[in-house]
ZALOVO-968606 format. One record per residue: residue number from 1; residue in one letter; chain; x, y, z of N, C-alpha, C in turn. Coordinates in nm, 3 decimals. Layout:
N
     k   r   c      n.xx      n.yy      n.zz     ca.xx     ca.yy     ca.zz      c.xx      c.yy      c.zz
   NUM   A   A         X         Y         Z         X         Y         Z         X         Y         Z
...
END
This chain:
268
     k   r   c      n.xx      n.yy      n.zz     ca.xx     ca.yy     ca.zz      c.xx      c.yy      c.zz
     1   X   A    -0.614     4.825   -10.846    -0.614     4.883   -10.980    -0.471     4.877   -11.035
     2   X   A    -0.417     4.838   -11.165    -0.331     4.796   -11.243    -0.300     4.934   -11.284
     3   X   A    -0.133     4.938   -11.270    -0.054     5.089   -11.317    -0.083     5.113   -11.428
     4   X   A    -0.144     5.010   -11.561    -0.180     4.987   -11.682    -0.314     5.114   -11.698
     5   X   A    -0.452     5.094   -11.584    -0.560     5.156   -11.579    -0.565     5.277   -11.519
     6   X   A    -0.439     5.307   -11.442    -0.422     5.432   -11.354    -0.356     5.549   -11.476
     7   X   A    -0.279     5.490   -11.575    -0.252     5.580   -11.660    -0.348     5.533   -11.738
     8   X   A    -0.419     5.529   -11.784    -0.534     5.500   -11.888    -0.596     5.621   -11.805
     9   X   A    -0.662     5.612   -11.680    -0.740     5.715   -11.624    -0.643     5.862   -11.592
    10   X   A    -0.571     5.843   -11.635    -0.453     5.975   -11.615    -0.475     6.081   -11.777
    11   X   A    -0.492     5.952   -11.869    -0.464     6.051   -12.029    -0.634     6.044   -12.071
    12   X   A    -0.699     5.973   -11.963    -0.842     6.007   -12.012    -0.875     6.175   -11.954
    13   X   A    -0.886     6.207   -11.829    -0.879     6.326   -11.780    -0.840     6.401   -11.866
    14   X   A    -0.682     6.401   -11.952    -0.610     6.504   -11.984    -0.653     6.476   -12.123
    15   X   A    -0.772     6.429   -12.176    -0.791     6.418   -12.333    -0.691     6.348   -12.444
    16   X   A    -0.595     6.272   -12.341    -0.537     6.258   -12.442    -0.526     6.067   -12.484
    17   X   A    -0.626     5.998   -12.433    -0.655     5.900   -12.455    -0.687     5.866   -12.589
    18   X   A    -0.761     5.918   -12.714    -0.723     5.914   -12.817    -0.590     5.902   -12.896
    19   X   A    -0.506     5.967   -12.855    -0.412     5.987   -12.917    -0.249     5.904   -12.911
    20   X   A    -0.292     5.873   -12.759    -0.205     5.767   -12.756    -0.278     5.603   -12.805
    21   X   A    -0.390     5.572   -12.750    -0.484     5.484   -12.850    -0.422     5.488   -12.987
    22   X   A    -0.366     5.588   -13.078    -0.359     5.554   -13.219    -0.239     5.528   -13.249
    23   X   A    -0.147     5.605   -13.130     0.012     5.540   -13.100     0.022     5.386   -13.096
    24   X   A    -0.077     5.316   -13.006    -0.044     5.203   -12.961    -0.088     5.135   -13.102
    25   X   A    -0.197     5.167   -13.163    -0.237     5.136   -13.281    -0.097     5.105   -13.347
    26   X   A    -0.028     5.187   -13.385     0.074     5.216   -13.535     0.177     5.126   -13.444
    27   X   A     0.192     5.137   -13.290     0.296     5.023   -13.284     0.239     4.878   -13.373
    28   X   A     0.149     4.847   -13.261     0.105     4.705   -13.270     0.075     4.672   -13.451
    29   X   A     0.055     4.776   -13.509     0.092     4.744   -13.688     0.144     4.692   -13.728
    30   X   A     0.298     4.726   -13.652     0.481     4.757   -13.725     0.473     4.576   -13.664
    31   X   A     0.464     4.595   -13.530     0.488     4.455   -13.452     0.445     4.312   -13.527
    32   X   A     0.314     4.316   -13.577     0.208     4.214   -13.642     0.254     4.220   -13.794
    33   X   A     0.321     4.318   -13.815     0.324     4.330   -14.002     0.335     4.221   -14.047
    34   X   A     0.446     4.164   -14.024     0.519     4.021   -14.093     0.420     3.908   -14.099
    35   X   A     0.393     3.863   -13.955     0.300     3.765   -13.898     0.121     3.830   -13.983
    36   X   A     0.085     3.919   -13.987    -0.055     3.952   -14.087    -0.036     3.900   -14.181
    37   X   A     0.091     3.926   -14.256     0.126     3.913   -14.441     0.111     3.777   -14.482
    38   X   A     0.166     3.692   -14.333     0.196     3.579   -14.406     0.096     3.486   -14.415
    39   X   A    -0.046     3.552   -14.331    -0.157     3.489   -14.311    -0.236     3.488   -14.407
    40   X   A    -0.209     3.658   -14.460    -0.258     3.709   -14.609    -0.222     3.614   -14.747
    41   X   A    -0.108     3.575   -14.713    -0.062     3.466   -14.789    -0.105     3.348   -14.801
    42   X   A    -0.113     3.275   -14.701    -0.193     3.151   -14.649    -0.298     3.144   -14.720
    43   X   A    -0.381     3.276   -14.698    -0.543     3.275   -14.710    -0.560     3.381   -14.801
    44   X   A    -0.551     3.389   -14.928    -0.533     3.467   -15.042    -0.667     3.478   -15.063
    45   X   A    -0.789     3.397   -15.030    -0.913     3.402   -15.029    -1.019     3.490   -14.925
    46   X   A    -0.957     3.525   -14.811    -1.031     3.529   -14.738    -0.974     3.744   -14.723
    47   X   A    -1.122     3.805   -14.740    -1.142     3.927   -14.668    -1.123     3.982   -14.546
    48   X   A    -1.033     4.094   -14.544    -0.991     4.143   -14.442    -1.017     4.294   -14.426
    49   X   A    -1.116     4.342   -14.353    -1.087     4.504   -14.336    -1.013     4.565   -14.301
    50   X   A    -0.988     4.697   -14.317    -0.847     4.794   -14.283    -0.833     4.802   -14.167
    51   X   A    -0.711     4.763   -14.168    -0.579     4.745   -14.035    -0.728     4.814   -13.901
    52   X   A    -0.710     4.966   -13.874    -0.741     5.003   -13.762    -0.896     4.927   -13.754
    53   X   A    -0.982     4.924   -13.865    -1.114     4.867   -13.814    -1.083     4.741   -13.690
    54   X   A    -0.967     4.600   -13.746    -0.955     4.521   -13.685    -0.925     4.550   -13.522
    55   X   A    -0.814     4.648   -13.564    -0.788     4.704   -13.410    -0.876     4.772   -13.352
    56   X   A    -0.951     4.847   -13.368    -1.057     4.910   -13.305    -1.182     4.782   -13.236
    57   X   A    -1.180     4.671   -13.287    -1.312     4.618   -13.266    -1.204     4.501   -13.190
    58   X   A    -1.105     4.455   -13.222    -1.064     4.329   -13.197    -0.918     4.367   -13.156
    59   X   A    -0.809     4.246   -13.173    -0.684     4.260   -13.219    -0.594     4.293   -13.311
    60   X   A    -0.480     4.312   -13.381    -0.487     4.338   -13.443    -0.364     4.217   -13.511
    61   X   A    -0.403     4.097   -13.486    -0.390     3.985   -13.552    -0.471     3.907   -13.638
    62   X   A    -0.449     3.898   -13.775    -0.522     3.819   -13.904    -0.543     3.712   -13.852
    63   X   A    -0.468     3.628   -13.812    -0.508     3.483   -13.785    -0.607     3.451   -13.627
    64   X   A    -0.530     3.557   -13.542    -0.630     3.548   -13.422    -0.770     3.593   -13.438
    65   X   A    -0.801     3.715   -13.517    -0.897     3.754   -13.558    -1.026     3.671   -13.644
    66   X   A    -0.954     3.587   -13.761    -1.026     3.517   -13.787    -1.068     3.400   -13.786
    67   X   A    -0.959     3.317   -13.655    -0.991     3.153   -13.601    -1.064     3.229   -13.487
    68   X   A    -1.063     3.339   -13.429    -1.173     3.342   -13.280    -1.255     3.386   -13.310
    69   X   A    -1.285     3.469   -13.427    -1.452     3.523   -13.527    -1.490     3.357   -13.532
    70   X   A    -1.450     3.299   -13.572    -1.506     3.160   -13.618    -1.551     3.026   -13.524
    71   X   A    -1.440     3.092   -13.403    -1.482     2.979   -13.271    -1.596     3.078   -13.221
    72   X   A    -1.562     3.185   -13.235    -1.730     3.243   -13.149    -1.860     3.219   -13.264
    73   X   A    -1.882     3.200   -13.358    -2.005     3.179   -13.434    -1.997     3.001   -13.371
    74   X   A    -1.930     2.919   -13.359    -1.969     2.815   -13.305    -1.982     2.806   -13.144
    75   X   A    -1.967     2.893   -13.091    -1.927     2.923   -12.941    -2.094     2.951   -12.929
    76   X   A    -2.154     3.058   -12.998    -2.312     3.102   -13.004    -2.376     2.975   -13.043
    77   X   A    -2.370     2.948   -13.176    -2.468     2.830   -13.183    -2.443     2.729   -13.054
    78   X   A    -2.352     2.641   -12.991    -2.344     2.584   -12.935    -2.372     2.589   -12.771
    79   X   A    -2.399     2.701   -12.740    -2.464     2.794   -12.601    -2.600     2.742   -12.652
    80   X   A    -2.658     2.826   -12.779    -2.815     2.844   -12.779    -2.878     2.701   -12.798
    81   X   A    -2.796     2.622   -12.877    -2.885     2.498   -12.904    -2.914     2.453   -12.781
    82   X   A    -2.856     2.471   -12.656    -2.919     2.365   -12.544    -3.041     2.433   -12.518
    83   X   A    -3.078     2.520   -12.546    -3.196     2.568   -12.524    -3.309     2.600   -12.661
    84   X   A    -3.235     2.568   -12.766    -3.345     2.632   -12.882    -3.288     2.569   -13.003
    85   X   A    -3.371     2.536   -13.113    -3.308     2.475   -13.230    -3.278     2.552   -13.306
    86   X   A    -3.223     2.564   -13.353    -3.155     2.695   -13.466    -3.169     2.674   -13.636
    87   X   A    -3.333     2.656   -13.609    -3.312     2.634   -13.758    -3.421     2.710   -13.765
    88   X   A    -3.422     2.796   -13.926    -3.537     2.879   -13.993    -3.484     2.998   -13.884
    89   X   A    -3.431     3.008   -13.836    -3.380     3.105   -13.750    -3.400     3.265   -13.837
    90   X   A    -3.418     3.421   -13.789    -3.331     3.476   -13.835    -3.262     3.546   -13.700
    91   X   A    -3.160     3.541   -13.771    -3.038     3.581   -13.647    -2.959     3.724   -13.684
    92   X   A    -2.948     3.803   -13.616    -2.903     3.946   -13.558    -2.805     3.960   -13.538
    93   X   A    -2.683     4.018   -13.546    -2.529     4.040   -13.516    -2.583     4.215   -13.481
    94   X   A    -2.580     4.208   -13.334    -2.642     4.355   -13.262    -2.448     4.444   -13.286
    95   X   A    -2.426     4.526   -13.328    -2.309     4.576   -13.325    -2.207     4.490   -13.346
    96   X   A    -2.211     4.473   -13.477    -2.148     4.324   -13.587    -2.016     4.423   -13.610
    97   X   A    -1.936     4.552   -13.620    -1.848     4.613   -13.626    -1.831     4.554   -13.761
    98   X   A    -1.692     4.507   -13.817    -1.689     4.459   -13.960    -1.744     4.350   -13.952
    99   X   A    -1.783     4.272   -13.898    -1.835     4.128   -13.961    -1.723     4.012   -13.873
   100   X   A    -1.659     4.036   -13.769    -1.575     3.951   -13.706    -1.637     3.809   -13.676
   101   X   A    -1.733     3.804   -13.657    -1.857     3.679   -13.628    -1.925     3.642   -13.715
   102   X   A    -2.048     3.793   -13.753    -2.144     3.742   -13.830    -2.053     3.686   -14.001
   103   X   A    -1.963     3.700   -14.051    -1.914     3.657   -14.173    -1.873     3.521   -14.138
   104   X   A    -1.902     3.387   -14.031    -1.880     3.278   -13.993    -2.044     3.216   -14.001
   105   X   A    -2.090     3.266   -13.969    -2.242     3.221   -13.909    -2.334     3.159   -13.972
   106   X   A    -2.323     3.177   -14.161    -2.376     3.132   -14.257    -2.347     2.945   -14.289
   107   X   A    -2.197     2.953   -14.282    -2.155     2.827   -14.312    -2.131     2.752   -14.156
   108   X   A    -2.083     2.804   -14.047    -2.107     2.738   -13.877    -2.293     2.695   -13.876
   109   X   A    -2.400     2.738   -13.884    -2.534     2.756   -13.859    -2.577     2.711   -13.964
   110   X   A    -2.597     2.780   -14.078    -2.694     2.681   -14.180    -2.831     2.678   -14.106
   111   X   A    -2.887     2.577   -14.148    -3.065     2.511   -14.141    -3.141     2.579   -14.123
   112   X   A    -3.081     2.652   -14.265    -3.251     2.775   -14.345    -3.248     2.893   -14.245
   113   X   A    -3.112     2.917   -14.205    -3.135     3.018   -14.090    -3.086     3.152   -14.176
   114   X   A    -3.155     3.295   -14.152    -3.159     3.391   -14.195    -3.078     3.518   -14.112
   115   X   A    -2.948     3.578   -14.242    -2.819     3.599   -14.149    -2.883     3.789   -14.131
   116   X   A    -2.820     3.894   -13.994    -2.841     3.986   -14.029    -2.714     4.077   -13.921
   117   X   A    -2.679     4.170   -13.980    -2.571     4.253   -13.951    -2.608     4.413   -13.867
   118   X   A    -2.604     4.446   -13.838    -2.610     4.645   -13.728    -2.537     4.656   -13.706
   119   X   A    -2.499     4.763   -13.729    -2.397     4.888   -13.646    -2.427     5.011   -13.634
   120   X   A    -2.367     5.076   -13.572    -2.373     5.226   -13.572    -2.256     5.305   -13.661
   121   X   A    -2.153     5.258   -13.715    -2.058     5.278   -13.743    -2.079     5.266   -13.931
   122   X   A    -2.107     5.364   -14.026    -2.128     5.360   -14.177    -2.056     5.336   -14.197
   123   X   A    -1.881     5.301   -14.171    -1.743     5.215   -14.286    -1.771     5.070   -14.219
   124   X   A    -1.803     5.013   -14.126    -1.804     4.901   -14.092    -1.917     4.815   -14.174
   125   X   A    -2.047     4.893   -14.210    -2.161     4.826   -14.279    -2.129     4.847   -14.394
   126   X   A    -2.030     4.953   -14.477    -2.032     4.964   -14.594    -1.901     4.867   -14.652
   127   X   A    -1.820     4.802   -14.584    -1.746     4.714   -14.638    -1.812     4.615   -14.552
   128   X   A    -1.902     4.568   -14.479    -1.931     4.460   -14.399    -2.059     4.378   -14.544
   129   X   A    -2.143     4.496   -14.607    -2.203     4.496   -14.773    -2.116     4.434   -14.843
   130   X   A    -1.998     4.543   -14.859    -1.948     4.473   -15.010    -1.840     4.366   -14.993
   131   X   A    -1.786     4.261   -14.873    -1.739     4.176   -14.864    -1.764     4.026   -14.801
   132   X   A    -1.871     4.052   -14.752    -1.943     3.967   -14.658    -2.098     3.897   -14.731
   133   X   A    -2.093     3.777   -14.796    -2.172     3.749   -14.875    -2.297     3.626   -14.777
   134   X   A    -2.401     3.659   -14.784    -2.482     3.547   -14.726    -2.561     3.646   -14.592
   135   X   A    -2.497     3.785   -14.547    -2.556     3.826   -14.494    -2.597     3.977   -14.492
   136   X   A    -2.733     4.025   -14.445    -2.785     4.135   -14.468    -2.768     4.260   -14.377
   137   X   A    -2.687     4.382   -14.451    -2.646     4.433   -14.301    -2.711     4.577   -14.303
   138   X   A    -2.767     4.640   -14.164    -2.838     4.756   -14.210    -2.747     4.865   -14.089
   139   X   A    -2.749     4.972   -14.158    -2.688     5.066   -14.025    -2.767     5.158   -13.903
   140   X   A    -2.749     5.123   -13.797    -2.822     5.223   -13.723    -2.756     5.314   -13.639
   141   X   A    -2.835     5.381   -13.565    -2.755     5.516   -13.471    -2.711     5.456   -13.342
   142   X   A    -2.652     5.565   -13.257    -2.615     5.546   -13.128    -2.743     5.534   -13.054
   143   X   A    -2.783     5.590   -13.129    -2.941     5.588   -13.022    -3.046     5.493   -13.096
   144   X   A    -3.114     5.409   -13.029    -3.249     5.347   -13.121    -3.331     5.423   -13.198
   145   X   A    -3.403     5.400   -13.311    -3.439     5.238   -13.352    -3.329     5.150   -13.417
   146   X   A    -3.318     4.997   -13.416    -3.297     4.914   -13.567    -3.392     4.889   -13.656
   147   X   A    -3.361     4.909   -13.774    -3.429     4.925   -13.897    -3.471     4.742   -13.898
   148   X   A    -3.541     4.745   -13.844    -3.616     4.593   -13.809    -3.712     4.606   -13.739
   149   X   A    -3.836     4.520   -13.833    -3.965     4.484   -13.808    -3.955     4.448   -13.621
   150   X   A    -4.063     4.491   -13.568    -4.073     4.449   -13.414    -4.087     4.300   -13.443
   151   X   A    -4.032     4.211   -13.318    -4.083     4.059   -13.313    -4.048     3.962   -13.434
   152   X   A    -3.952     4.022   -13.501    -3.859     3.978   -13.667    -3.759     3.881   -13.644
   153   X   A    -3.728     3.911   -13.551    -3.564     3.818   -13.505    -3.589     3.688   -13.373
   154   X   A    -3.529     3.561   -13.441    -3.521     3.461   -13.329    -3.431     3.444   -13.260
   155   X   A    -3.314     3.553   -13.271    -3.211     3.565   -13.178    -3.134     3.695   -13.222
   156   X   A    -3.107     3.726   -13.131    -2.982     3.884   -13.096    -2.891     3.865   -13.028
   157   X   A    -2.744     3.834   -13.059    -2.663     3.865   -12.997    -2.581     3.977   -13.007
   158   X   A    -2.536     4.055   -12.898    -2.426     4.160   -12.885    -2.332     4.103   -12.771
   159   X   A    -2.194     4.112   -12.879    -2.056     4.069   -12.801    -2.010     4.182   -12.780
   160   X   A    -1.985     4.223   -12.683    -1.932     4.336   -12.596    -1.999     4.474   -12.656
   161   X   A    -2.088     4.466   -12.681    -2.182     4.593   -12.729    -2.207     4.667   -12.567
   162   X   A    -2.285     4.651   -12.485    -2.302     4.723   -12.327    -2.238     4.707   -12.281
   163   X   A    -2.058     4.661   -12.242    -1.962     4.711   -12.216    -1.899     4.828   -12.303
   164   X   A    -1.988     4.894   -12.354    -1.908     5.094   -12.420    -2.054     5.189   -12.455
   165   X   A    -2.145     5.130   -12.367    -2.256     5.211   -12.318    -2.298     5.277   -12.187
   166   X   A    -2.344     5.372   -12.215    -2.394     5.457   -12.099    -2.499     5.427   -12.021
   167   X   A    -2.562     5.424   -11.903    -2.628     5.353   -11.825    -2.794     5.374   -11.943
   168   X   A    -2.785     5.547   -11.946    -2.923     5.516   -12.073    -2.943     5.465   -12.182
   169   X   A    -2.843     5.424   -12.230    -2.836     5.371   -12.355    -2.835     5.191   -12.326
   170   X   A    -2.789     5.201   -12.194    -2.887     5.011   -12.171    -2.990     5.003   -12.175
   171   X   A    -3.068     5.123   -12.091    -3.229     5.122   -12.086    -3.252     5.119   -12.257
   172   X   A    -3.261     5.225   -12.293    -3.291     5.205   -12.431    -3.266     5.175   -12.554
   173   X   A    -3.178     5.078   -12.536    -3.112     4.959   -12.599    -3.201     4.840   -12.552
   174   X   A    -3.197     4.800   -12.428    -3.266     4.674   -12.410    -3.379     4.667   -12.432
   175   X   A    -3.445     4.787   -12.426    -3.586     4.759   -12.486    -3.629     4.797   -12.608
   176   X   A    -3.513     4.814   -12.689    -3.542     4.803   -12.830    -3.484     4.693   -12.852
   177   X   A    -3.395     4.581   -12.814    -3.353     4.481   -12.863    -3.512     4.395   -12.761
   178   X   A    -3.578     4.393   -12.671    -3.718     4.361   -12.664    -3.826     4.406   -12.798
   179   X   A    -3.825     4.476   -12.829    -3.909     4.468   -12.917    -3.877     4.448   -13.038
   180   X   A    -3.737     4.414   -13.137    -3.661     4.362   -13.214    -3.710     4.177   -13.225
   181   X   A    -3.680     4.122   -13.088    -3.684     3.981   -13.074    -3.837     3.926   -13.061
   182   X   A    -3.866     3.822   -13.128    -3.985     3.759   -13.117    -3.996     3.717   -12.892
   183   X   A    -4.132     3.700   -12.909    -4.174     3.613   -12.798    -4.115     3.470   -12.800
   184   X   A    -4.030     3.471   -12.677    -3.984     3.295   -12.639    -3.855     3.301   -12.690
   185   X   A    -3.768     3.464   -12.776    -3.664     3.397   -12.887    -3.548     3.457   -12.775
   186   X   A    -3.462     3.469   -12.784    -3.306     3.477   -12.743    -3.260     3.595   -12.775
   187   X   A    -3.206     3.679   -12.646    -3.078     3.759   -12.612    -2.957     3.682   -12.596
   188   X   A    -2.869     3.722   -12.669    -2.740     3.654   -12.618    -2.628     3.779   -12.617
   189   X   A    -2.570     3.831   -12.478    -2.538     3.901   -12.440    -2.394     3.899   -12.365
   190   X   A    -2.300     3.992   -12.405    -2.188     3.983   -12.264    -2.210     4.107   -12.185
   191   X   A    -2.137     4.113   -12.090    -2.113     4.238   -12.009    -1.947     4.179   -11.937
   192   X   A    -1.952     4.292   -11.899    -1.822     4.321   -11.743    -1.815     4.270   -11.631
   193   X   A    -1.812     4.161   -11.594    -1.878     4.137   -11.465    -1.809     4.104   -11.294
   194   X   A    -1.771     4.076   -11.241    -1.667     4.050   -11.089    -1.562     4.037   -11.121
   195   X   A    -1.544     3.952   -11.208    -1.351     3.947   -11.218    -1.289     4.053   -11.282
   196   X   A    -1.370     4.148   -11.349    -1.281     4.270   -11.369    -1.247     4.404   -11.240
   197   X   A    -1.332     4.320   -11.125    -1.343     4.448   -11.031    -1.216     4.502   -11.017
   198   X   A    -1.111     4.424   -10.995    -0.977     4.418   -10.942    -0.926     4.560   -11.029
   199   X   A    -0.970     4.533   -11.154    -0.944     4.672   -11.213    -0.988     4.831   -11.206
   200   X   A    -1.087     4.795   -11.114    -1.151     4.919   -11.054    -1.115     5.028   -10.940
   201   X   A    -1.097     5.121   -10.944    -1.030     5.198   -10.840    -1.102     5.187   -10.738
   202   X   A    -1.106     5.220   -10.596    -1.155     5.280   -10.437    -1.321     5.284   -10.463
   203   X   A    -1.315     5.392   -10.579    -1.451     5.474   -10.624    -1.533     5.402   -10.649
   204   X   A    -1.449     5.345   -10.790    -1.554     5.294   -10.873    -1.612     5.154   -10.799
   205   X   A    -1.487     5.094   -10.695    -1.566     4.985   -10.692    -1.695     4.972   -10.535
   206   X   A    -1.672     5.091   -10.508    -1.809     5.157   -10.398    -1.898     5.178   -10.476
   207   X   A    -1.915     5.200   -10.565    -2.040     5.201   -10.672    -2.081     5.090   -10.742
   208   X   A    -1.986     4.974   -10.772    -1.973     4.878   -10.836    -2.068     4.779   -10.724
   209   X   A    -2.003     4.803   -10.588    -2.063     4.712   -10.492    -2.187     4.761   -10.431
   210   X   A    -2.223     4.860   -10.432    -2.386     4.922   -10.442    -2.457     4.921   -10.544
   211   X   A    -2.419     4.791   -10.664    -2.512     4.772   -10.774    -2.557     4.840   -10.889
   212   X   A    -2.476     4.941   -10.868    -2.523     5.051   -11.011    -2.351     5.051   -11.093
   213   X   A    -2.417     5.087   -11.221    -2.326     5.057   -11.301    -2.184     5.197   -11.331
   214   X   A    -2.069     5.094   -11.346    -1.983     5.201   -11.330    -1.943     5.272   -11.515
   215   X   A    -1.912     5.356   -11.489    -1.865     5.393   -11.660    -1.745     5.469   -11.683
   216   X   A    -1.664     5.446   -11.754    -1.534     5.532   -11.773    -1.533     5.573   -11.920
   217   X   A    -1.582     5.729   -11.905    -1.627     5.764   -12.036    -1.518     5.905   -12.057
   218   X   A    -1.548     5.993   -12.105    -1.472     6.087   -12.139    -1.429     6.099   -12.260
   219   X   A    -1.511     5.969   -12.368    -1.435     5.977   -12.486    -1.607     5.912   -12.562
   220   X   A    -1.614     5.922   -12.666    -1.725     5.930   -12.779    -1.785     5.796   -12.709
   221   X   A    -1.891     5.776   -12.632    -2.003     5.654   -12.636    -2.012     5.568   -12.792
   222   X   A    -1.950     5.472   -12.730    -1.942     5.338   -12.774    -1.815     5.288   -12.894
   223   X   A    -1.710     5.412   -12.843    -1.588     5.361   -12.865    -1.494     5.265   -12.753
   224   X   A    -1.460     5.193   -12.851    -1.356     5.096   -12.757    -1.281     5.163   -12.598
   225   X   A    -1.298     5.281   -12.608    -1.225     5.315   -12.485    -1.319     5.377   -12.411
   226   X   A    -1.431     5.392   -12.423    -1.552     5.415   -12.338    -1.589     5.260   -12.307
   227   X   A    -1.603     5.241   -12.159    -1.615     5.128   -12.080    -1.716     5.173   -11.986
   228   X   A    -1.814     4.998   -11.971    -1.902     5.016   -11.920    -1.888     4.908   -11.844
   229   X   A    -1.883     4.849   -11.671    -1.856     4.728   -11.572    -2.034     4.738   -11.519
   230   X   A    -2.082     4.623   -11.521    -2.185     4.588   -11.464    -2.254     4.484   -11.404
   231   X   A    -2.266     4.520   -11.266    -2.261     4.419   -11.143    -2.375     4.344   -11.176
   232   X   A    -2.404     4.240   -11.126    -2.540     4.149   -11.178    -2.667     4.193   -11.150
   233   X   A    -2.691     4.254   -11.001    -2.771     4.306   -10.947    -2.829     4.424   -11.057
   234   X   A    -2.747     4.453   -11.114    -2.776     4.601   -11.217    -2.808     4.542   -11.339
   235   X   A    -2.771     4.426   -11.366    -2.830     4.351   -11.518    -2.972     4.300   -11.463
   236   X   A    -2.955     4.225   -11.380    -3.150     4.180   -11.343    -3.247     4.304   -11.306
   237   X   A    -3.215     4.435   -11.245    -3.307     4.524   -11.274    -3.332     4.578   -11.392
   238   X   A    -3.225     4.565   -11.506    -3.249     4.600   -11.658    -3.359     4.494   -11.678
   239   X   A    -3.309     4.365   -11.683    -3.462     4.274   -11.746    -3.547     4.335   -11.742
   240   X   A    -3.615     4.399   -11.553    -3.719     4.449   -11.534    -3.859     4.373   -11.586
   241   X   A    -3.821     4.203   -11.504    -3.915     4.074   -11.532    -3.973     4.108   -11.741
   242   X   A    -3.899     4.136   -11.840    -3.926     4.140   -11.987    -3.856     3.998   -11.984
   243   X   A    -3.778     3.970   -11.903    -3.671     3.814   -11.992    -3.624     3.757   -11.860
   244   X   A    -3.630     3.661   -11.947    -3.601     3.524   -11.816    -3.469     3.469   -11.815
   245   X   A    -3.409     3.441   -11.779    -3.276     3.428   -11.753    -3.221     3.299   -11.752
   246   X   A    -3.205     3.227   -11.893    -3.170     3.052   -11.916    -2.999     3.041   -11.892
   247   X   A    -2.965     3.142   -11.857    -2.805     3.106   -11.811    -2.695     3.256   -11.833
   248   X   A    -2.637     3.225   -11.667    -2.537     3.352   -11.644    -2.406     3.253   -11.620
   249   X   A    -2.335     3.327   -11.698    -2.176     3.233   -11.647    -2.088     3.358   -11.672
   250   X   A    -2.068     3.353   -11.495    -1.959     3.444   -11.484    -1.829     3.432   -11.534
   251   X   A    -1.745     3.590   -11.603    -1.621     3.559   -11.619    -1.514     3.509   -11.584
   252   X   A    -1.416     3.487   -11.618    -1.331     3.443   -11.565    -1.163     3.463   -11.573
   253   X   A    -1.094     3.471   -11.502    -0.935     3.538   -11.528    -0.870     3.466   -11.659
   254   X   A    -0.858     3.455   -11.753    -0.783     3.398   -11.855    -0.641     3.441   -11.857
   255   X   A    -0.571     3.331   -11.921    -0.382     3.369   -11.985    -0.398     3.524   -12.076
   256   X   A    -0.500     3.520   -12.141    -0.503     3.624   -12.244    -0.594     3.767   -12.151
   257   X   A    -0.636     3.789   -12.079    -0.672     3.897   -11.984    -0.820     3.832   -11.945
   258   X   A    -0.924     3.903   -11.920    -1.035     3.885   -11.793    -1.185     3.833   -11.939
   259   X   A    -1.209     3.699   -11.935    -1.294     3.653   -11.992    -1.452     3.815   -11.949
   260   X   A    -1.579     3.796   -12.043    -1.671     3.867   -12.008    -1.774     3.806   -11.973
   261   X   A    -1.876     3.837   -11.887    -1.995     3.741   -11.834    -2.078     3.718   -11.901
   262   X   A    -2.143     3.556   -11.961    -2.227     3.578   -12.021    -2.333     3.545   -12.011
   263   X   A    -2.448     3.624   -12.073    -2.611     3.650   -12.048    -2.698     3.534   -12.138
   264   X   A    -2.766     3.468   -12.145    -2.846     3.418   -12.212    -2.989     3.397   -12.139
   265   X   A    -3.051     3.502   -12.276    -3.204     3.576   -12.186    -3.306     3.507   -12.287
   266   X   A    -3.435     3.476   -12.257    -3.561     3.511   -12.334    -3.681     3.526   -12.316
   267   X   A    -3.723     3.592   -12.408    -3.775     3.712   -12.399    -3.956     3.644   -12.320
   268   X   A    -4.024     3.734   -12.253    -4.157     3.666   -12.171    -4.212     3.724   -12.232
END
């Protein structure tokens, strides 16, 4: 475990993980100011939500933010097509936060495919509405339902959505994103998976290696600093034989920190 996560688990205990969270925030502001502006400049066209949304969901770099929103809407299509054609589609952004992805997906995808946005979060859908054109965004709770017809959607993806959930809120999450998705259509999913163990303490990773899922919570479910690691063994008893499993590719150590594992399910 990294001296980085040992004080992370030091100011979570003492409540005060929020608060330095908004410290690191207002640094990394001051740090990026210059380098944001000049991107702002560059791209006098292009929509940007307020500073902390970015940081809360992402980085808090303009240009990183919106060339890797844009390689991941081609990163998705280009996963799913080996398995499915993506056209007449309608497609799901499961915990779309501002629109980091789904505001790519219209012009990456195309072919009559039908765009759609969720969150739990009302400032993220209410500027994700009024800046984000081509797609439809509805808000939901921490807890299910989505305001979507059962069997409506030919694909759902959530990017790091069940990495800042609670073990019940997979159960009943996954089987509302089952009854969300048509028969035969696509989960596309990350999680936490082996290469982050290293970051795990003694504890957690005796639990980690007995297959049940670990959680480091202490702070509001399904904020960025509520973390959820989950061993594979603990993702295939979620299926619970509902979805078939067209490809797992484990993470991997990256220059930039620990890639996330990814799921590509559909539905039986």
């Amino acid at each position: 475990m990294s001296l980085k996560q040992k004080a992370a688990k030091i100011l979570r205990q003492l409540g005060l993980i929020y608060f330095v969270d908004y410290i690191r925030f207002s640094i990394v502001s001051f740090q990026n100011s210059a380098r944001n502006k000049e991107f702002l400049k560059e791209n006098p066209n292009v929509a940007f939500p307020p500073p902390y949304m970015i940081y809360e969901t992402f980085r808090l770099d303009y240009r990183r933010y919106y060339e890797k929103g844009r390689l991941s809407a081609e990163w998705i299509k280009n996963e799913v097509s080996v398995f499915k054609p993506l056209v007449n589609w309608h497609i799901l952004d499961w915990g779309c936060g501002p629109g980091r992805v789904i505001r790519h997906m219209p012009e990456i995808v195309g072919n009559g495919c039908y765009f759609y946005g969720s969150d739990y979060n009302a400032d993220y859908i209410k500027w994700c509405g009024g800046h984000i054109p081509g797609v439809t965004f509805k808000k939901n709770e921490l807890d299910p339902p989505l305001q979507f017809n059962s069997d409506s959607m030919d694909i759902i993806y959530g990017i790091s959505i069940f990495t800042h959930l609670s073990e019940s809120k997979h159960i009943e999450w996954f089987g509302e994103l089952m009854r969300v998705v048509k028969k035969g259509g696509i989960l596309f999913i990350t999680t936490h998976g082996d290469v982050v163990r290293e970051n795990l303490t003694d504890e957690e990773c005796k639990i980690y290696d007995e297959g049940k899922l670990v959680v480091r919570g202490k702070v509001k479910e399904g904020h960025r600093m509520y973390t959820a690691y989950q061993p594979i063994s603990f993702m295939q008893r979620l299926l619970d034989g509902r979805a078939k499993i067209l490809k797992h590719k484990p993470g991997t150590k990256q220059d930039w920190g620990y890639e996330q594992d990814l799921w590509i399910l559909e539905k039986l």
